[in-house]
C-alpha positions as CSV (number, residue, x, y, z in Angstrom):
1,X,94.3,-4.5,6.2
2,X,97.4,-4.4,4.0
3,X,98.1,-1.6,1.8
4,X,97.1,-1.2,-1.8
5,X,100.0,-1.0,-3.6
6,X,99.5,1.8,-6.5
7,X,100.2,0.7,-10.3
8,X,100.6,2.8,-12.4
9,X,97.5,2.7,-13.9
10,X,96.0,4.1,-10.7
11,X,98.5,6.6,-10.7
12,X,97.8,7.8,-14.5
13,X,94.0,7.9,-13.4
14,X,94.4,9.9,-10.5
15,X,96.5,12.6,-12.5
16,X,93.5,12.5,-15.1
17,X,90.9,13.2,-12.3
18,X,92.9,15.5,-10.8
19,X,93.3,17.5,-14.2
20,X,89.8,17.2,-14.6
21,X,88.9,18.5,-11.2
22,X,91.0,21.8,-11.8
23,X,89.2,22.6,-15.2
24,X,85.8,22.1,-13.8
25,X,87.1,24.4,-10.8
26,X,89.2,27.1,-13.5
27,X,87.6,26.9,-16.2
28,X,88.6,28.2,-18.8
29,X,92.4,27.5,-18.5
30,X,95.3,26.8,-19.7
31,X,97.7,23.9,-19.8
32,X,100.4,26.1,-18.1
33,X,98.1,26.8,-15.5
34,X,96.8,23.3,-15.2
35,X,100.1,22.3,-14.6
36,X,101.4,24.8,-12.1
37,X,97.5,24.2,-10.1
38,X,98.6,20.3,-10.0
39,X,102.7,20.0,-9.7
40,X,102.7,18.0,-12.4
41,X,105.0,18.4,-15.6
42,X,103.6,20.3,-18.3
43,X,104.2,17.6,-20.7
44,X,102.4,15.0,-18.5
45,X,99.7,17.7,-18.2
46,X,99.7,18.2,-22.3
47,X,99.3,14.4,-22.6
48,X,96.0,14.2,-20.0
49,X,94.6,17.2,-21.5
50,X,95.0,15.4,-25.3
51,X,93.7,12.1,-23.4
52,X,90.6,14.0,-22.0
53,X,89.5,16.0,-25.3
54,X,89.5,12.4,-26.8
55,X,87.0,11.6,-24.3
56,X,85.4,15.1,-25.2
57,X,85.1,15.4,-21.3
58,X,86.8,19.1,-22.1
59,X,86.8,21.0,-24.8
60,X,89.6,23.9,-26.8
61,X,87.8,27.3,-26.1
62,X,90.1,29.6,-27.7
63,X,93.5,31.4,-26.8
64,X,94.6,33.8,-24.1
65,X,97.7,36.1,-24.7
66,X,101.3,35.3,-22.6
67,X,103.8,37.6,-21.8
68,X,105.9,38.0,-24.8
69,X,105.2,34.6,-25.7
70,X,103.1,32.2,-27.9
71,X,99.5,32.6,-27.0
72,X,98.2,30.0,-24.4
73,X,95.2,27.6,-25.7
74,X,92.5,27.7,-23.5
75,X,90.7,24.5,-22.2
76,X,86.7,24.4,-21.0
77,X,84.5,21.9,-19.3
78,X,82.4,20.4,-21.9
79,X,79.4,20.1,-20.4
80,X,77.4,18.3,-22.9
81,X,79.8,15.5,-22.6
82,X,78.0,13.0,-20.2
83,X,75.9,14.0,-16.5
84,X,77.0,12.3,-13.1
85,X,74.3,11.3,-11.1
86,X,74.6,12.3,-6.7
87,X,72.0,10.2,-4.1
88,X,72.1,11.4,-0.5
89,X,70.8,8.8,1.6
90,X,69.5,10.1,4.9
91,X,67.4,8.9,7.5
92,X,64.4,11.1,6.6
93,X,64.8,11.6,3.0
94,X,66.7,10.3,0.0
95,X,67.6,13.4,-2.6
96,X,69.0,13.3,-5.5
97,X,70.5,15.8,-8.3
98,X,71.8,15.4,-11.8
99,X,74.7,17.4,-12.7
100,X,76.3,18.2,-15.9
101,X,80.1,18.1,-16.3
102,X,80.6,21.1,-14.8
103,X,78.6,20.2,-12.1
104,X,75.8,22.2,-12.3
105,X,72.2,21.4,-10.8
106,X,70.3,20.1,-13.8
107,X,67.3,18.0,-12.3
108,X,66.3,17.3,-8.4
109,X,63.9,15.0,-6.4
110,X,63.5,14.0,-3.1
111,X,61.5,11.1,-1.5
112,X,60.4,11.3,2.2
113,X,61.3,8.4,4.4
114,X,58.8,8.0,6.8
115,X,59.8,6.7,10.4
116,X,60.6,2.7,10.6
117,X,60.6,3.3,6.7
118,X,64.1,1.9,7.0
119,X,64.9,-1.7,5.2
120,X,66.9,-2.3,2.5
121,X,64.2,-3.1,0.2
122,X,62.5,0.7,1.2
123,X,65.7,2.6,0.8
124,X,66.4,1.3,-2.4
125,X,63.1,1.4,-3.8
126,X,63.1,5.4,-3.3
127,X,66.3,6.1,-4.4
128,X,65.2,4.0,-8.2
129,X,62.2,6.5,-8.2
130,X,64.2,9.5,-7.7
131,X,67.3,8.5,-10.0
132,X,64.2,7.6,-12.8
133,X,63.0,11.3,-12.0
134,X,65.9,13.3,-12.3
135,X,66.9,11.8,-15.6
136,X,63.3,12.4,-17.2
137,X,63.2,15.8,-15.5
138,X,66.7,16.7,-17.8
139,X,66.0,14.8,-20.7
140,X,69.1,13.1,-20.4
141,X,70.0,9.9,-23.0
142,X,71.0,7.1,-20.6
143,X,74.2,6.7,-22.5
144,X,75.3,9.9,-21.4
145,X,75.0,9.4,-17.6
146,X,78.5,8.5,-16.4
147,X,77.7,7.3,-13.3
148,X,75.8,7.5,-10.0
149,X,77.6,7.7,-6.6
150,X,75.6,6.8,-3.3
151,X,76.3,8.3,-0.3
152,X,74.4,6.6,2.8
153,X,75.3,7.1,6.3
154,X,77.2,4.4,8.8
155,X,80.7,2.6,7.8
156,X,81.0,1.4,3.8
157,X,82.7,-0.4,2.2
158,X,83.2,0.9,-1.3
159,X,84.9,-1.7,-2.9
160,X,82.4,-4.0,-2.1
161,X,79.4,-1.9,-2.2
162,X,78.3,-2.9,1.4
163,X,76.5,-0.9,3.9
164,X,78.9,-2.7,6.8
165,X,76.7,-0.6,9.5
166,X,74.3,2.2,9.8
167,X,73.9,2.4,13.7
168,X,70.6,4.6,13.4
169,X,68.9,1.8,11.2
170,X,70.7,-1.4,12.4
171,X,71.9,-2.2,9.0
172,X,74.8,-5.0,9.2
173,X,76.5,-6.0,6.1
174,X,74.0,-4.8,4.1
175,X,74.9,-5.6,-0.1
176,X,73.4,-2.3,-1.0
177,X,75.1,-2.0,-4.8
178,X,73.8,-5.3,-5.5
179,X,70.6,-4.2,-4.4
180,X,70.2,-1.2,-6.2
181,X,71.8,-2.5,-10.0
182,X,68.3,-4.9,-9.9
183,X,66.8,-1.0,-10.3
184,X,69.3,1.2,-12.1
185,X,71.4,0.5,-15.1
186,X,74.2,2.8,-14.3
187,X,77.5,2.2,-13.4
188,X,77.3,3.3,-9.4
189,X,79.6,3.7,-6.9
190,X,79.4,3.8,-3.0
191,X,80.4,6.0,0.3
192,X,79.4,7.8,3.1
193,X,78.0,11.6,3.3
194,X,81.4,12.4,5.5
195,X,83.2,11.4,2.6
196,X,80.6,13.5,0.5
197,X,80.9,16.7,2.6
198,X,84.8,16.8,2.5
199,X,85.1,16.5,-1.3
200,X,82.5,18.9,-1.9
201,X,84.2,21.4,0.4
202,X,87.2,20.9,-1.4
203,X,86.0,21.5,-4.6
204,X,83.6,24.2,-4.5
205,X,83.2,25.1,-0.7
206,X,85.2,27.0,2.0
207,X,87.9,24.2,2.1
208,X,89.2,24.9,-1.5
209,X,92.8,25.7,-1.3
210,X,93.2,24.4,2.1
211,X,95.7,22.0,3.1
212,X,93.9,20.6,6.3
213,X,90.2,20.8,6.8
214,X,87.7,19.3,9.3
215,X,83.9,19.4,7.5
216,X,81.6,18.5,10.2
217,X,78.6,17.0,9.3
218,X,74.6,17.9,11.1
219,X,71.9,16.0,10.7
220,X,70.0,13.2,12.2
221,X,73.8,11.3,12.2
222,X,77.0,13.4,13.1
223,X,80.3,12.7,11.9
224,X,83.4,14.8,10.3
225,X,84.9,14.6,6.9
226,X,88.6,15.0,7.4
227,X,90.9,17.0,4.7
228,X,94.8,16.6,5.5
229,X,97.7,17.8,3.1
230,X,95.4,18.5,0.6
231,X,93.6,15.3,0.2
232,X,90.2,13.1,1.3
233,X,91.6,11.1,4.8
234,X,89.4,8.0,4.3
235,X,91.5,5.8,7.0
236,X,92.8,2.4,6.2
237,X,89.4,1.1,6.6
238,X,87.6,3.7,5.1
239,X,86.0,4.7,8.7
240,X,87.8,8.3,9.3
241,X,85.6,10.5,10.6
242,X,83.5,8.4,12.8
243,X,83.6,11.7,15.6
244,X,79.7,11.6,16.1
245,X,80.6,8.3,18.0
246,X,83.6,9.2,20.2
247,X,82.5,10.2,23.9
248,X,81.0,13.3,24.6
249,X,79.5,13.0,28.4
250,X,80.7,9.8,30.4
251,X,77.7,7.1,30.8
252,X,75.5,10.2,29.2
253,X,72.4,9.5,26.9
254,X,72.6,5.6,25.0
255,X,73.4,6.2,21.2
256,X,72.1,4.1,18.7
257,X,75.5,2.4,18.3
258,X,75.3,1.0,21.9
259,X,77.9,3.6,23.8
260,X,76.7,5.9,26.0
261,X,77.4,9.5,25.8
262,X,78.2,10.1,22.5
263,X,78.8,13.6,19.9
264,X,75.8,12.7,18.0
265,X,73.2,11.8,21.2
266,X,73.8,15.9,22.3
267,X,73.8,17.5,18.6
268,X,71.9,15.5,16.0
269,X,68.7,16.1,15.4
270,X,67.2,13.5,17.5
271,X,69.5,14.8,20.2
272,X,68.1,18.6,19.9
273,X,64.4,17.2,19.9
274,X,65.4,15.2,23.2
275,X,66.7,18.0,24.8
276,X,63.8,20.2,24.2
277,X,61.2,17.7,25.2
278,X,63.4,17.4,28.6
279,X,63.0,21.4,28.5
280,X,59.7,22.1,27.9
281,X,57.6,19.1,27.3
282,X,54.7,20.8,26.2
283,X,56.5,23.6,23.4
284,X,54.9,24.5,20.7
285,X,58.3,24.1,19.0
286,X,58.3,20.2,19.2
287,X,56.9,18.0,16.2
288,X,57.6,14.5,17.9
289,X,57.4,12.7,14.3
290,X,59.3,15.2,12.4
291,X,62.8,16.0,12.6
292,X,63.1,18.8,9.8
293,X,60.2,20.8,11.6
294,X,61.3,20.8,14.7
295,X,64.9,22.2,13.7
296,X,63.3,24.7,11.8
297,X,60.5,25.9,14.2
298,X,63.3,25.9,16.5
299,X,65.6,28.4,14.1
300,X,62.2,30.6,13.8
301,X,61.9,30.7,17.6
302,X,65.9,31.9,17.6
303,X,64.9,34.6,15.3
304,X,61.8,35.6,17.2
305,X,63.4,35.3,20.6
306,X,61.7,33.0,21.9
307,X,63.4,31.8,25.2
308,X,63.3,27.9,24.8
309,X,64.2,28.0,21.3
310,X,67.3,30.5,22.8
311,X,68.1,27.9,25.2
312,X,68.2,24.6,23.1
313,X,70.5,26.0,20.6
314,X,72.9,27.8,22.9
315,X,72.7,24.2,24.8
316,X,73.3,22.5,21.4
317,X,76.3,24.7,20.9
318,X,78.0,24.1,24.0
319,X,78.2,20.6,23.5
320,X,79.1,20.9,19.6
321,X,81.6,23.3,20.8
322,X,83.7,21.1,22.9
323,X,83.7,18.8,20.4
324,X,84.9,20.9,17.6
325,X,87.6,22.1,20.2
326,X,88.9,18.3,20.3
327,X,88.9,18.9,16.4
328,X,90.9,21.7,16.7
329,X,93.4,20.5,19.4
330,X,93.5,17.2,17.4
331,X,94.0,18.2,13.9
332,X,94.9,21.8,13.8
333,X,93.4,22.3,10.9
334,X,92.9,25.7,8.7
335,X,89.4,25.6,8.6
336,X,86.2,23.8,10.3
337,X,83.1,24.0,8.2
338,X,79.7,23.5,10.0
339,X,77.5,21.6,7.0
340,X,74.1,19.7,6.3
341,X,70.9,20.2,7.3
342,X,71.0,20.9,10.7
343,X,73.7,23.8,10.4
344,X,72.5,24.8,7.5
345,X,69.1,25.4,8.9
346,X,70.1,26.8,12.4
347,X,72.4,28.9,10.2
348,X,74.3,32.1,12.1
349,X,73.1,31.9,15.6
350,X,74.4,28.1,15.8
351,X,78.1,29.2,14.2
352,X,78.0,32.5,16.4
353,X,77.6,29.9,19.6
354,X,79.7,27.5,18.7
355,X,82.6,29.8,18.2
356,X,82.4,31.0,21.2
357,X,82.4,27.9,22.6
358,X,85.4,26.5,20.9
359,X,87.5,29.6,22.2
360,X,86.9,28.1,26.2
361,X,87.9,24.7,25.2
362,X,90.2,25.2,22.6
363,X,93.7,25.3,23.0
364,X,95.1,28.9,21.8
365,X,97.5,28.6,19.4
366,X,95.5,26.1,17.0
367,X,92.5,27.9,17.9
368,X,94.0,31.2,16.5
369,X,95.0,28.8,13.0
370,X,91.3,27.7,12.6
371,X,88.1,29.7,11.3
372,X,84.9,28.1,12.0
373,X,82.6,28.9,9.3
374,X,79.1,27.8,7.6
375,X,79.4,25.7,4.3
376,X,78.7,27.8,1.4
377,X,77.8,25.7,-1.1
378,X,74.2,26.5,-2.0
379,X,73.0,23.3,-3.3
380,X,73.3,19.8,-1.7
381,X,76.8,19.7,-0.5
382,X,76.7,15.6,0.0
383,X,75.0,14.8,-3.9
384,X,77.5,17.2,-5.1
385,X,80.1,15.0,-3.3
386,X,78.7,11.5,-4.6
387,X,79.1,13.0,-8.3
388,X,82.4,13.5,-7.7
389,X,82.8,10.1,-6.7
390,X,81.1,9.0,-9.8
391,X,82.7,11.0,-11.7
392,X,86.3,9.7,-10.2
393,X,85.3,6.2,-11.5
394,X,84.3,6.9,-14.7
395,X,87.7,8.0,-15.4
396,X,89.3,4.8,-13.3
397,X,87.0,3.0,-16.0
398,X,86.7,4.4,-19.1
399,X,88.8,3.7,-22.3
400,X,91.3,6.3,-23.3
401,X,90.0,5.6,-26.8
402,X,86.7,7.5,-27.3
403,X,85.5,4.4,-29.7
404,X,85.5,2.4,-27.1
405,X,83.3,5.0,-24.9
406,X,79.8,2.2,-25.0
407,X,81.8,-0.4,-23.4
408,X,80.2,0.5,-20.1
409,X,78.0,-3.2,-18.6
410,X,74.6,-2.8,-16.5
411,X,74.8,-2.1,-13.2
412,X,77.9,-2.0,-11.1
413,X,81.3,-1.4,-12.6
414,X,85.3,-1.5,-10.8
415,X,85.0,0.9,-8.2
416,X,88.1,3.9,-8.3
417,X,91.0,2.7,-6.8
């Protein structure tokens, strides 16, 4: 693929987002601030402040005193000023939350996905209900919603707005934008939860102020969103990340994208269930049909104890271990954040494990740069994510004249450059 060459019209967008993203972050602050956060000039910062008041994304809040100087205006997330819409597709559910402008939980539903409850037609048919949900649930005016960023899992292409492949459901070159704008009448925008993870770690999680992060990603699927100098790594394909796929165990257990032996066959959730059935076929802690209560009879059985339970995730942690180490070695980055369902519900005893470990495989010296921690972030790190994506290209698409503000079509619109 050739490169994009930037305009700059991308450029002048990305300096508004990236204004935009330290208010929601600082707010209230001021333009002096805003400009020493970003490296930008404080008269470019003035002029994207002016540009986003228009909009009346933000809003003037008041003054703050200087140091012997004028006193500095103070600028606020106005979070009346539109909601952003995040849908995490996963292979057992689809949630999804509406957020205001400061990105704060307003409305949430979730639709279980039954198993073989997987074709396009299925996928998109839950994710209408629970975008229709969340928007009655807030009371939100259709006009106001900005946008609705997708995550679903596999290799996208955003610009398109194709699933190119989802390994665990066989999806190939599946058109799912076009298929959801027959359902909602949103501008929507498309990626993967890796993606998802990473931003949301950068904005509000344990990556904020970190140059280089790696946010690895448990569920059913595996993967790691990648953080370096300071920005998202998408890859020139937008593929980065695709770890749960590189080789774990030579010619170990057949993965779902046709390799053998790899991350995601030893530490996704299919992968824990498999090793407990090989364990102890007839536990009390396996729900063959049901991923989530399997993980979470097996955190239970940590906390009680039990021996199996012991076993599986100290198992699980040796293998997630030596791939994090590769991470390490790899990337050296500042921080490794364990996130999604899977480390979120095995929760301490995983992270306790796993650093452990890391420090046998790890080489020293990047080891001794890296902490290895849970992801904070209390709601759903990868809808909070695909707002931010939403939220990225309704500023690559809006007008920077607020009459112009309804000019919005049906459906898809220019994804962010």
């Amino acid at each position: 693929m050739s490169p994009v060459k930037r305009t700059s019209r991308d450029i002048r967008t990305a300096n508004r987002y990236e204004v935009l993203r330290q208010i929601i972050a600082e707010s209230p602050t001021s333009r002096q601030e805003l400009a020493a956060a970003t490296g930008l000039s404080l008269a470019t910062v003035a002029t994207l402040v002016g540009e986003l008041l228009d909009l009346r994304l933000i809003t003037e809040v008041g003054f703050e005193d200087s140091a012997g100087g004028r006193p500095r205006g103070l600028v606020a997330v106005n979070t009346s000023g539109g909601a952003l819409i995040g849908v995490d597709i996963a292979e057992t559910y689809v949630r999804v939350e509406l957020f205001d402008l400061a990105l704060t939980v307003l409305a949430r539903a979730d639709e279980d996905m039954r198993p073989g409850e997987s074709r396009p037609e299925q996928v998109v048919g839950h994710v209408a209900a629970a975008v229709g949900s969340v928007v009655t649930q807030a009371g939100v005016e259709g006009a106001r919603v900005l946008g609705v960023g997708v995550s679903v899992p596999g290799q996208v292409d955003r610009e398109g707005g194709v699933s190119e492949y989802a390994p665990n459901w066989d999806w190939h070159d599946v058109p799912l934008l076009d298929l959801l704008t027959e359902h909602i009448a949103y501008p929507l925008y498309l990626d993967n939860p890796l993606r998802a993870c990473a931003v949301a770690e950068l904005w509000f999680g344990a990556a904020r102020g970190r140059g280089d992060a790696v946010v690895v990603n448990l569920g059913t699927g595996v993967g790691a969103g990648l953080v370096l100098g300071g920005g998202l790594h998408r890859g020139v394909s937008n593929s980065a990340g695709e770890w749960g796929h590189t080789t774990l165990v030579l010619d170990g257990r057949l993965c779902h994208c046709g390799n053998h032996g790899c991350v995601e066959t030893y530490v996704g959730a299919p992968g824990i269930m498999l090793h407990l059935r090989e364990l102890s076929p007839q536990s009390t802690l396996l729900h063959p049909e049901d991923q989530t209560a399997t993980i979470d009879a097996l955190a239970r059985g940590v906390a009680d104890r039990d021996p199996v339970a012991v076993k599986v995730v100290r198992d699980t942690a040796r293998y997630l271990g030596a791939g994090i180490a590769d991470l390490v070695n790899l990337l050296n980055p500042e921080v490794v954040v364990l996130s999604s369902w899977v480390a979120a519900t095995l929760g301490e005893p995983l992270l306790t494990e796993v650093r452990e470990a890391v420090a046998r495989h790890a080489l020293r010296r990047p080891l001794a740069a890296a902490e290895i921690v849970l992801s904070p972030i209390p709601t759903d790190p990868v809808c909070l994510g695909a707002a931010t994506f939403a939220l990225e290209g309704a500023l690559s698409s809006i007008s920077q004249r607020p009459a112009k503000r309804t000019t919005y079509t049906r459906g898809r619109t220019a994804r962010p450059s």
